[in-house]
C-alpha positions in Angstrom: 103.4 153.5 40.7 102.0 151.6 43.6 99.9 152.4 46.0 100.3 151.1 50.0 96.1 151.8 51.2 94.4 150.8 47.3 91.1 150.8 49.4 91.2 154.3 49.3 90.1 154.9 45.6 86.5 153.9 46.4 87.0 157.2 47.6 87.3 158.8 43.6 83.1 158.2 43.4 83.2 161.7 45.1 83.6 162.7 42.0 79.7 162.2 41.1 79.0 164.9 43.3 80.0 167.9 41.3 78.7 166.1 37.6 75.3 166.0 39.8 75.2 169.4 40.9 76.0 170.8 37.3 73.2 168.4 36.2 70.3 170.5 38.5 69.0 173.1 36.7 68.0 176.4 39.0 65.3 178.9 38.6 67.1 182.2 37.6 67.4 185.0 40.2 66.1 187.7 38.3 62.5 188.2 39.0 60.1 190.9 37.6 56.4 191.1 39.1 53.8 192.2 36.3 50.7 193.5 37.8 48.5 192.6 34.5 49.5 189.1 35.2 48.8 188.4 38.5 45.4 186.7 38.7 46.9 184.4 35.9 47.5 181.1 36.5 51.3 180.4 36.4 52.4 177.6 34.0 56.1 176.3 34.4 58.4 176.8 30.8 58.7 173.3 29.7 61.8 172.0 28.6 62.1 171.1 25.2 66.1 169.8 25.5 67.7 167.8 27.8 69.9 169.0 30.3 73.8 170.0 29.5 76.5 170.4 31.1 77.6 173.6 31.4 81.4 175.1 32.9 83.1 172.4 31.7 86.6 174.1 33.7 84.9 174.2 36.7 83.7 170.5 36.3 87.3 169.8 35.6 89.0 171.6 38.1 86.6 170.0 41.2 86.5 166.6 39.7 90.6 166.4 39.2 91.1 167.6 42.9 88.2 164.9 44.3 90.6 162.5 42.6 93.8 163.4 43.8 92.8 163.4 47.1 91.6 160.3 46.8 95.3 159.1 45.7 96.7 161.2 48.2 94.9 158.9 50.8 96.3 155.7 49.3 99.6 156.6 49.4 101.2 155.8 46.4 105.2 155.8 45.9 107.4 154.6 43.3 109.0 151.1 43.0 112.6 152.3 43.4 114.3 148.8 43.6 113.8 144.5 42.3 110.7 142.7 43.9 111.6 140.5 47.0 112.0 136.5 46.8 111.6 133.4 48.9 115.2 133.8 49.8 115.3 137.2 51.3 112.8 135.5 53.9 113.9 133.8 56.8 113.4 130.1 56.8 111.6 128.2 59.2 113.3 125.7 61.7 111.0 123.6 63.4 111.5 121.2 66.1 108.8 118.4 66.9 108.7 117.8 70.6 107.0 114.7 71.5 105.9 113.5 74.8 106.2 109.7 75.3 105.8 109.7 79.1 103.5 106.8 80.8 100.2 109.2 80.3 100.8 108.8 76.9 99.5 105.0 77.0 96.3 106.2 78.2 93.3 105.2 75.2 94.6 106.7 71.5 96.3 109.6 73.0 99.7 108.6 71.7 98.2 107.9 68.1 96.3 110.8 67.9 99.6 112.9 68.9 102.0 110.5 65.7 98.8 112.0 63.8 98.9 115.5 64.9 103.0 115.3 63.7 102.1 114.0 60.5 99.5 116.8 59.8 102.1 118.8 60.8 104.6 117.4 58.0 102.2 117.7 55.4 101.2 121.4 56.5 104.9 121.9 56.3 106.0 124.9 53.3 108.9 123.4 50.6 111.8 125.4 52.3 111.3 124.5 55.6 113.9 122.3 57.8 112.3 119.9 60.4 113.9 118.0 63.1 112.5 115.4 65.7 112.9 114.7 69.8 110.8 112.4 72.1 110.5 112.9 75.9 109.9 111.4 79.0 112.4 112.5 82.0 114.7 112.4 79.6 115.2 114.1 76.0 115.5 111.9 73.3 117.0 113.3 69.6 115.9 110.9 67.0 116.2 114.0 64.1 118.7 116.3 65.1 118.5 119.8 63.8 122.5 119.9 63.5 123.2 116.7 61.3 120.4 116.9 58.5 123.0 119.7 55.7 123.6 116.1 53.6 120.0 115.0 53.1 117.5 117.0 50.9 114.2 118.7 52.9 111.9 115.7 51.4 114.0 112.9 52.8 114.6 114.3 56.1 110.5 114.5 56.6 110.6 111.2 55.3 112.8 110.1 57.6 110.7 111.4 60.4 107.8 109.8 59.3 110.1 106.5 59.4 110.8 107.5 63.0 107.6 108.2 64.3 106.2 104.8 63.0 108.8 103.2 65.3 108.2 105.2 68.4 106.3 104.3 71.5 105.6 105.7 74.8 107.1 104.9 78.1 106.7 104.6 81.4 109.0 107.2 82.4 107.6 110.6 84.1 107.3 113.3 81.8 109.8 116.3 82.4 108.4 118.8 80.4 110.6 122.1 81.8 113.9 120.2 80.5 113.1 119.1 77.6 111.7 122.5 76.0 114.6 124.2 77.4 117.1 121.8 75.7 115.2 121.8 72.4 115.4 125.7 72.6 119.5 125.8 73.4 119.5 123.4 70.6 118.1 125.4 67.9 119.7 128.7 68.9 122.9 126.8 69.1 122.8 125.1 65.6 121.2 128.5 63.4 124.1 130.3 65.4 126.4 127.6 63.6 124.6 128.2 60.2 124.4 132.0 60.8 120.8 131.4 59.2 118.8 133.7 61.3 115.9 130.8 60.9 112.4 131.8 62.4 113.0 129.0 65.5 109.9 126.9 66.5 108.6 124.4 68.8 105.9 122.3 68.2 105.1 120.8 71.6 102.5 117.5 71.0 101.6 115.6 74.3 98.6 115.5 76.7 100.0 118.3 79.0 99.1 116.8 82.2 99.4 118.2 84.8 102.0 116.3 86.6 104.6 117.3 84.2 107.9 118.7 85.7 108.1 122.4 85.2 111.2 123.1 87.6 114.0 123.5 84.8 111.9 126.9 83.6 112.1 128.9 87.1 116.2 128.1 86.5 116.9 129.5 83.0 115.6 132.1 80.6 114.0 131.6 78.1 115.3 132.1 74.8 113.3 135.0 73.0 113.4 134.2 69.5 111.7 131.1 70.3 108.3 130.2 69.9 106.3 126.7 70.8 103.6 126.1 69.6 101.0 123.6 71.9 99.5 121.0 70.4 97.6 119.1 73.3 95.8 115.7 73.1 93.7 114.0 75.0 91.5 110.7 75.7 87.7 111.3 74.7 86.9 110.6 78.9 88.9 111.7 81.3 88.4 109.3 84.2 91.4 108.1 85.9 92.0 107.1 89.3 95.3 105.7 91.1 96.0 103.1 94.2 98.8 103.2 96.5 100.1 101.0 99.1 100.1 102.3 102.6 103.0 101.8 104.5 102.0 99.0 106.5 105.3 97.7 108.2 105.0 101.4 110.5 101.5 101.6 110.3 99.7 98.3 111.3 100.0 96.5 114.4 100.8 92.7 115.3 97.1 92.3 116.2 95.9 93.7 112.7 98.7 93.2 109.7 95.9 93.9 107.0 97.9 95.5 104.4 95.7 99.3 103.8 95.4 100.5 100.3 94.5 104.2 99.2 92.3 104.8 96.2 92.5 108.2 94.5 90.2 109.6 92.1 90.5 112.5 89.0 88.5 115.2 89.7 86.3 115.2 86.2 86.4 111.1 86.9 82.8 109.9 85.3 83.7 106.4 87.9 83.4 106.2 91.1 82.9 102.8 92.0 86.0 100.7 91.9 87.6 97.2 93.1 91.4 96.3 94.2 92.7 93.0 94.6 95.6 91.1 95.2 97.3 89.3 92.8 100.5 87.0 91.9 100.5 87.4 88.6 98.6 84.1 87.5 95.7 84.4 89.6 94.0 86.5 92.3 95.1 85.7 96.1 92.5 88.0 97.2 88.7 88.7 97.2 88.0 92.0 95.6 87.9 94.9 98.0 84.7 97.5 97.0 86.1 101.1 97.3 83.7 103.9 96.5 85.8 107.0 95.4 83.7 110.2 94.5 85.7 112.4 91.9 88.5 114.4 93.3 88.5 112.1 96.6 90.2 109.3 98.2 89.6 106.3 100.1 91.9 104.1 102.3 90.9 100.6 103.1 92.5 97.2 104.2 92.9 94.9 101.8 93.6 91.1 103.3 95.6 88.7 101.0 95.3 84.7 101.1 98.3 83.8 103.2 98.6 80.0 101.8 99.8 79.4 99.0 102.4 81.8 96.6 102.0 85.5 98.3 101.1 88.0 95.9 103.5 90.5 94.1 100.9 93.6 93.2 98.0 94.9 94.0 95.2 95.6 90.7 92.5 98.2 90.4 89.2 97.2 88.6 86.5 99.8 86.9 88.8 102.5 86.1 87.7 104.2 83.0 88.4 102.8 79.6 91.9 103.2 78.3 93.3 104.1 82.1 94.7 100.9 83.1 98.4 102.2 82.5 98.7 103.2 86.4 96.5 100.8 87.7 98.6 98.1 89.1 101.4 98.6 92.1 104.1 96.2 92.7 105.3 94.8 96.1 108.0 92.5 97.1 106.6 89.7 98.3 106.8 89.6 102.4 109.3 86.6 103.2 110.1 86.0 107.0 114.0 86.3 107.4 115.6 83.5 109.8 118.2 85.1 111.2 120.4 83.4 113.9 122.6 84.8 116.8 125.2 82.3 117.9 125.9 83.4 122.1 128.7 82.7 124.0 127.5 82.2 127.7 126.8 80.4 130.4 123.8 82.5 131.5 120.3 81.1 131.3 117.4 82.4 129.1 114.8 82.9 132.0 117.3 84.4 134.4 116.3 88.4 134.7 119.3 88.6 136.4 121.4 87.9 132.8 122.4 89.2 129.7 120.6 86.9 127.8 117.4 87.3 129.5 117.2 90.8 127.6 118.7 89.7 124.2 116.6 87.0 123.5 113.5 89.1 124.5 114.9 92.4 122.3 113.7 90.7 118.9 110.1 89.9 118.5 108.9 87.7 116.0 107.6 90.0 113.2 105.9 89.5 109.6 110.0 89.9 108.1 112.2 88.6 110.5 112.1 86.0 113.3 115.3 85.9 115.8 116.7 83.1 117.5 119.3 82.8 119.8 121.6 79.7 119.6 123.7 79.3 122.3 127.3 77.3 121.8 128.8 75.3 124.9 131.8 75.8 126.4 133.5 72.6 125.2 131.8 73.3 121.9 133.5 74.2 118.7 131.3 75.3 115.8 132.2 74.6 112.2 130.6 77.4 110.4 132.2 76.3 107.2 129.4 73.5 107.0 127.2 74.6 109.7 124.3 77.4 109.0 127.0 80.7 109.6 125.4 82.7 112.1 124.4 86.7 111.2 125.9 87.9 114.4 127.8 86.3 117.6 127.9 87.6 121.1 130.6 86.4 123.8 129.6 87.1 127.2 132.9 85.0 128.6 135.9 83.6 128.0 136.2 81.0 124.8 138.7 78.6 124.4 141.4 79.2 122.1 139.5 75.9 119.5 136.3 78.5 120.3 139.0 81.9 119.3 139.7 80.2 116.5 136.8 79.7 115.2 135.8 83.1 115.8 138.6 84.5 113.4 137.9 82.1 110.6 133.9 83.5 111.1 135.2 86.8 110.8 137.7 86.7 107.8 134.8 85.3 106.5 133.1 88.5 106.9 131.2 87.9 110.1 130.1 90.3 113.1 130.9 89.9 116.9 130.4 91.4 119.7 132.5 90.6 123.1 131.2 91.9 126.3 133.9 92.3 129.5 131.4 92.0 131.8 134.9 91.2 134.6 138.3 91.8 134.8 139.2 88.1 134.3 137.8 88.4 130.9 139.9 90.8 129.9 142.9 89.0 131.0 142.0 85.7 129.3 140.2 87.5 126.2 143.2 90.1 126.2 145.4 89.2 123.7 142.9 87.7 121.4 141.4 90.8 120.7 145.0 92.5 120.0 146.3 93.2 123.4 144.1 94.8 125.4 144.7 95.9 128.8 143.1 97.4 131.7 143.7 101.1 133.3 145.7 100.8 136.9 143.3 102.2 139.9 144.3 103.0 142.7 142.0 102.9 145.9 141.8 106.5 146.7 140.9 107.0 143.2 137.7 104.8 142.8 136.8 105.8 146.3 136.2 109.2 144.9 134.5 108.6 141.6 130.7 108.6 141.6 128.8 105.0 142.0 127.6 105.3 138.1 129.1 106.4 134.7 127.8 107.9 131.9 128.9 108.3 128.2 130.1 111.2 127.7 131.6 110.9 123.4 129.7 109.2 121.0 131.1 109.2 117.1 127.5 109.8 115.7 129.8 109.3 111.9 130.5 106.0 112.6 128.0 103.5 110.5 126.2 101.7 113.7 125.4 105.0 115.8 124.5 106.9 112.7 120.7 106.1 113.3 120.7 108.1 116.4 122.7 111.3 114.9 119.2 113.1 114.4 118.7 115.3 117.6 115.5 113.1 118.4 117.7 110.2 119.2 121.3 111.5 120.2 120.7 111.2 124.1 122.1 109.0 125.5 122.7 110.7 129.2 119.9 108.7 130.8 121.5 105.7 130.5 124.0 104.8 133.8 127.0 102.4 134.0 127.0 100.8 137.3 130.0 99.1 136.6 132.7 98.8 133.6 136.0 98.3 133.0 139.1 100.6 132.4 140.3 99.0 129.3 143.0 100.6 127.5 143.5 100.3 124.0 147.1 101.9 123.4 148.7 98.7 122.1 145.4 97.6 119.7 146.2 97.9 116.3 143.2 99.3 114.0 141.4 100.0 116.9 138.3 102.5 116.7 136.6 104.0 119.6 133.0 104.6 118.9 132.0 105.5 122.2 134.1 107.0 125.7 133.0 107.4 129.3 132.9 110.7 130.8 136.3 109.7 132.2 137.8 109.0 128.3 137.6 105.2 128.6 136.6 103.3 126.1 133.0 102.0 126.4 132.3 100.7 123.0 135.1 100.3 120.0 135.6 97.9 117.1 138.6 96.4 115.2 138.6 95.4 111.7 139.6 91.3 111.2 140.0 90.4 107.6 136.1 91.0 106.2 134.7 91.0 109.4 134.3 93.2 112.3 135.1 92.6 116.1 133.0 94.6 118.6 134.1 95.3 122.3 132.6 96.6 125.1 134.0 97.0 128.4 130.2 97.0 130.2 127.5 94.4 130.0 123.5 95.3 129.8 122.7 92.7 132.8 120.8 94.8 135.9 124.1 94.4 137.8 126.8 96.6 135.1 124.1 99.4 133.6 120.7 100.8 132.9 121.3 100.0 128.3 118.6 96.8 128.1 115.7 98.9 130.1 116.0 102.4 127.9 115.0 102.9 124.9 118.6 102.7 122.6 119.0 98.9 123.3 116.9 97.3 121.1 117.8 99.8 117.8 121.4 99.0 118.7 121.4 95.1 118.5 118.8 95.9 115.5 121.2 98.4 113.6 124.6 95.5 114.5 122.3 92.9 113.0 121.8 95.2 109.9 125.6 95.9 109.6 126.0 92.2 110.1 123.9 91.7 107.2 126.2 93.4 105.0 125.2 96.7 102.5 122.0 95.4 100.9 119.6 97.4 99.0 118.9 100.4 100.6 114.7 100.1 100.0 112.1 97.5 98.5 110.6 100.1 96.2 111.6 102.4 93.4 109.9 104.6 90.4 110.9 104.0 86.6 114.3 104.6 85.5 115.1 105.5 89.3 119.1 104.3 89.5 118.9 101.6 92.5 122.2 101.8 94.5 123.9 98.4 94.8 125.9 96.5 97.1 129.5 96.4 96.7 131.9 93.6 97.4 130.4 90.8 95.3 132.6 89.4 91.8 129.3 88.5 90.2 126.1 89.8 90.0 123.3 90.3 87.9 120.0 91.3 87.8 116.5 90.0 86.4 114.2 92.4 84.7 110.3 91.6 85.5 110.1 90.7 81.5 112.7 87.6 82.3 116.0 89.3 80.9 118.8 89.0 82.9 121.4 91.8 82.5 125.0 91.1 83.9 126.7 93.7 86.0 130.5 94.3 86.6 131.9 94.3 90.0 132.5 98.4 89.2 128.7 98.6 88.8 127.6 100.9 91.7 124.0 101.6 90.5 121.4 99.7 88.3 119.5 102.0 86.1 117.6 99.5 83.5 114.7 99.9 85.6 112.7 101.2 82.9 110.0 98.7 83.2 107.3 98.5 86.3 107.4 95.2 87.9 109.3 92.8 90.2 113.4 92.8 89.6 115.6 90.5 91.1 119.2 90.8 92.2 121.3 87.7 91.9 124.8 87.7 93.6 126.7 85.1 95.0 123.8 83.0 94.9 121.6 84.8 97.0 118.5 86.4 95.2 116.7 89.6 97.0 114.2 91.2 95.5 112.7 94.6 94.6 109.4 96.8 93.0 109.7 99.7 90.8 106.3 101.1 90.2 105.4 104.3 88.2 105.5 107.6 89.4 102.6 109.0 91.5 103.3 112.1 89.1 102.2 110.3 86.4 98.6 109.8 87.6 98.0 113.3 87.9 96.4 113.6 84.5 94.3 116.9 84.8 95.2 119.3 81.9 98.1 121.4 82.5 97.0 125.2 81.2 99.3 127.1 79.0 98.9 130.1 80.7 101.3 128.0 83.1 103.9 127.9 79.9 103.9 131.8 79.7 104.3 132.5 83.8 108.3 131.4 82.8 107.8 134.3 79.8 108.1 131.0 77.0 106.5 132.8 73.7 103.6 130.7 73.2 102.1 131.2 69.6 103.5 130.4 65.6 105.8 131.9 63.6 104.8 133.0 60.5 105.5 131.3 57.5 108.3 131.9 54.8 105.5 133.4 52.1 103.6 135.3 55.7 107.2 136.5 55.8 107.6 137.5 52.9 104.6 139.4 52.3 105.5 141.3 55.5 108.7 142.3 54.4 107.3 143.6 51.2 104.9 145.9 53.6 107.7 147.1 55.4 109.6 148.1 52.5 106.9 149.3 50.4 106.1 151.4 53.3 109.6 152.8 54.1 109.7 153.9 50.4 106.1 155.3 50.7 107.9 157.5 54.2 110.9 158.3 52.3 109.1 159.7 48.8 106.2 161.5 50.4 104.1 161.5 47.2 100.9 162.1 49.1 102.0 166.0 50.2 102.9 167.0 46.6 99.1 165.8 45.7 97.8 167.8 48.4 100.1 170.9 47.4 98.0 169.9 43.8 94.8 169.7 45.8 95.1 173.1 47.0 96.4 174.8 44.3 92.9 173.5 42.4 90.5 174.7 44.8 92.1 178.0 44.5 92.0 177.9 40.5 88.4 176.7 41.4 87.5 179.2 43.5 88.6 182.6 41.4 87.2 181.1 38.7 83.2 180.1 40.3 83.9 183.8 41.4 84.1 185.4 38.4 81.3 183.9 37.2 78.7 184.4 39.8 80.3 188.1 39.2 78.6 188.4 36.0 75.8 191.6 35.2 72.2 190.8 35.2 70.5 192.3 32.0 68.5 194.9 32.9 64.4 195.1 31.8 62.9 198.5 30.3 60.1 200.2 32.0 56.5 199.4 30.2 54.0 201.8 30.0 
């Protein structure tokens, strides 16, 4: 027999209550008062034996039914079938989910967390299976829970011991929502393989910062037979504090080009005073800029670079706290002035207001990146770009020789840009042919007499790669801008023509023809004050700045990416490559549409065709937000946040369960009480009976 509550026979001392009442002796009832003896002092019988038990049933009968109620209370029941094993528990299946992300460099943190695994290994019971996966924005298996059936439980944990000695962390952001979901599918999917029925848990070991992405949960549910179990680390100080560069091509002006840098700082930082300073990588180009940051704040300041000399490539931050120098440096491409050149076909002089030319050489300022010049190409002149410096754009304001046409084409199977303007009829009569039969509209008298004295556009194709700047609603007006004169082209006969832009009257005002790699521009109006109102508004100048940009060909798209953010590449180049900041130089195939090996923060370069242009990736902002992430933030997606027990916890609770189902089924504990009862009655007739008993009665004395 066994018992479920064995607390419960404490309760059997009861028993000592009856054997101490039967030990009291009582003064007998019967009571005589003799007159003689009453001024007698009384004197007590003294007891000459010790005290006996007497009613030995009675003793019995209360003392038997103390105990069985005692027994009833602990609820005994028969063992009805074998004892339970190891095996008839569950096993565990744990997955180690470590977090290598960039906040993972910062002081010991990452050894402490290989540390915190290894405890874990050792803590680990005999039959329990163990797999391993790393993290940043990406999941990582290095132990899969689906491949380990061929190797025993020892030399799988030793072979994640192997692996954890050859880890490290990143600089990748850390997606935290993904991975635990993944983990989670992975382990349901491979015990629904097995058909184990495993006890299924996550031991999450990172620094939980609070930058970590968290988006994946609000998509998905949770898994419910799935635990995680947190494990956090973190630095002994946590002062961190983060710089960023300021925007300063839209931000400064000509008169002030002092690069401005922000300074954030962690809200529980123990720093506040702090230095940046520019840098090239060998030596400082810059005196150190003083920023004083209280916790939880942030300053912005300029910070003024040496121009002589090589120009820095990153900006540093000094007086961070110990162990937090993993976010403090930002990379920059170096600013290089571009030299771009415009080759002009015209007659026209530069100072003459009156002119075309007057308003295109004035529409490109000299700026910190690019500095325009017009060259301008003589009307007996033919220019050998095949040995000359190859213009980035060319714009004919009048008819060019056929030696000049010529030219032209070979500049634009080449892949140049050019732009002719038909600022007269005559042009288009000379020019006509050459740019694939062009003709003009016939007009008669009474018809022009009745048009208006100005024309607007009235179709724009806003799809079309040099108006898609102005697609936005902000910048799609173009109604203010009147054509005083322009000519009636018609473009019926022009093979590959594309109209970009009509007149309220459907002629073409602006359309472009594809030659070889190249692309030939027409419009049939000019910007001088004489044909329209297009060099005084406000469209002109991001017009010839969006042709030069085409002319340029598809570059990179920005100067500055995160880690292991794909950067889009330009197509129509046999051989390129690209050179990491750590001096490797990985070859790319002409298919290669994005680089992704930027897993390193620093300065790449892109070499194709000989020409080099270069690019920053940096680490995430995200990153820097290294505040502890709560795991009351875990359960708002309803993740079961806790342990499992173990195989022997298991166990034991199993054994409860059944010993308590055969405890419900047998019901010992009523037939004791039915026993109970039935004593107390025996009990009670028989204390009865004997308090029934005659009292001997005295004789009367004389």
């Amino acid at each position: 027999m066994s018992f479920l509550y064995g607390a419960f026979l404490f309760g059997a001392a009861a028993i000592a209550a009856p054997i101490l009442f039967h030990l009291i002796r009582r003064t007998p009832k019967g009571r005589y008062e003799f007159s003689s003896l009453m001024f007698l002092k009384p004197s007590p019988p003294k007891l000459t034996r010790r005290s006996r038990l007497d009613q030995w049933l009675l003793l019995l009968l209360r003392s038997l039914a103390i105990l069985l109620l005692a027994i009833a209370f602990m609820r005994p029941y028969f063992l009805a079938q074998a004892d339970l094993s190891l095996d008839d528990a569950p096993q565990r299946q744990i997955a180690i989910l470590l977090d290598r992300s960039a906040s993972m460099q910062r002081g010991t943190v990452w050894e402490e967390a290989v540390g915190e695994a290894e405890s874990l290994l050792n803590d680990l019971e005999s039959t329990d299976e163990v797999s391993l996966f790393v993290f940043d924005e990406t999941l990582e298996t290095i132990v899969a829970p689906e491949n380990l059936d061929g190797l025993e439980r020892q030399q799988r944990r030793d072979m994640v011991r192997e692996k954890l000695e050859e880890l490290s962390p990143t600089w990748g952001v850390g997606d935290l929502g993904s991975a635990l979901l993944e983990v989670a599918e992975r382990m349901v999917a491979a015990d629904d393989l097995r058909q184990s029925h495993a006890a299924l848990q996550i031991v999450l070991i990172g620094d939980l910062q609070s930058g970590s992405r968290l988006d994946a949960l609000q998509r998905s549910q949770w898994p419910e037979n799935v635990y995680v179990d947190v494990r956090s680390v973190a630095p002994a100080e946590e002062s961190n504090a983060r710089l960023q560069l300021i925007e300063a091509r839209e931000e400064e002006s000509d008169d002030d080009p002092t690069p401005r840098v922000r300074v954030k700082n962690m809200e529980s930082s123990s720093v506040e005073q702090f230095e940046v300073v520019w840098s090239d990588g060998v030596q400082d180009r810059s005196r150190p800029v003083p920023f004083y940051v209280p916790p939880g704040e942030s300053r912005v300041l300029g910070v003024p670079y040496d121009l002589t000399g090589s120009p820095p490539d990153r900006l540093q931050l000094r007086g961070d706290g110990p162990g937090m120098e993993f976010d403090d440096t930002f990379y920059v491409v170096p600013p290089i002035q571009e030299q771009v050149t415009i080759a002009y076909f015209g007659s026209d002089a530069d100072d003459d207001p009156e002119q075309m030319r007057f308003y295109l050489s004035r529409a490109f300022g000299e700026t910190r990146d690019r500095k325009v010049e017009i060259e301008s190409v003589a009307a007996d002149a033919v220019p050998d770009w095949e040995f000359d410096t190859v213009p980035r754009f060319a714009v004919i304001t009048e008819a060019i020789s056929k030696s000049q046409q010529q030219a032209v084409d070979r500049y634009l199977e080449r892949g140049g840009h050019a732009l002719v303007v038909l600022q007269n009829d005559e042009m288009v009569g000379e020019l006509g042919s050459w740019m694939g039969n062009i003709k003009l509209e016939p007009v008669d008298e009474q018809e022009e007499s009745e048009t208006e004295n100005y024309a607007m556009l009235g179709e724009i194709d806003f799809r079309h790669p040099l108006f898609v700047p102005f697609a936005g609603a902000r910048y799609n007006d173009f109604t203010k801008i009147r054509f005083w004169r322009h000519r009636r082209v018609n473009l019926d006969d022009v093979e590959e023509a594309t109209v970009l832009a009509r007149f309220e009257d459907r002629t073409p005002a602006l359309w472009s023809i594809q030659r070889g790699r190249g692309t030939l521009y027409g419009m049939s109006s000019g910007w001088s004050r004489d044909d329209s109102q297009l060099a005084l508004s406000t469209k002109f100048v991001p017009l010839l700045s969006r042709w030069l940009e085409l002319a340029a060909g598809e570059g990179l798209t920005s100067e500055s990416y995160v880690v292991n953010q794909p950067v889009p590449l330009p197509e129509g180049f046999e051989e390129r490559r690209v050179r990491t900041p750590d001096g490797t130089e990985i070859n790319l195939t002409p298919q290669t549409k994005f680089f992704t090996e930027t897993t390193l923060p620093g300065i790449y370069t892109l070499i194709s065709e000989g020409q080099e242009t270069r690019f920053a990736v940096n680490l995430a902002d995200s990153e820097s937000e290294t505040p502890p992430l709560g795991i009351e933030r875990l359960e708002q997606f309803d993740i079961a946040v806790g342990t499992v027990p173990t195989q022997a916890e298991e166990l034991q609770k199993m054994r409860q369960l059944r010993d308590t189902e055969l405890e419900q089924r047998q019901k010992i504990w009523k037939w004791l009480i039915v026993v109970v009862l039935v004593l107390l009655g025996v009990e009670t007739l028989l204390a009865a009976r004997k308090s029934r008993q005659p009292t001997q009665e005295m004789g009367d004395f004389a």
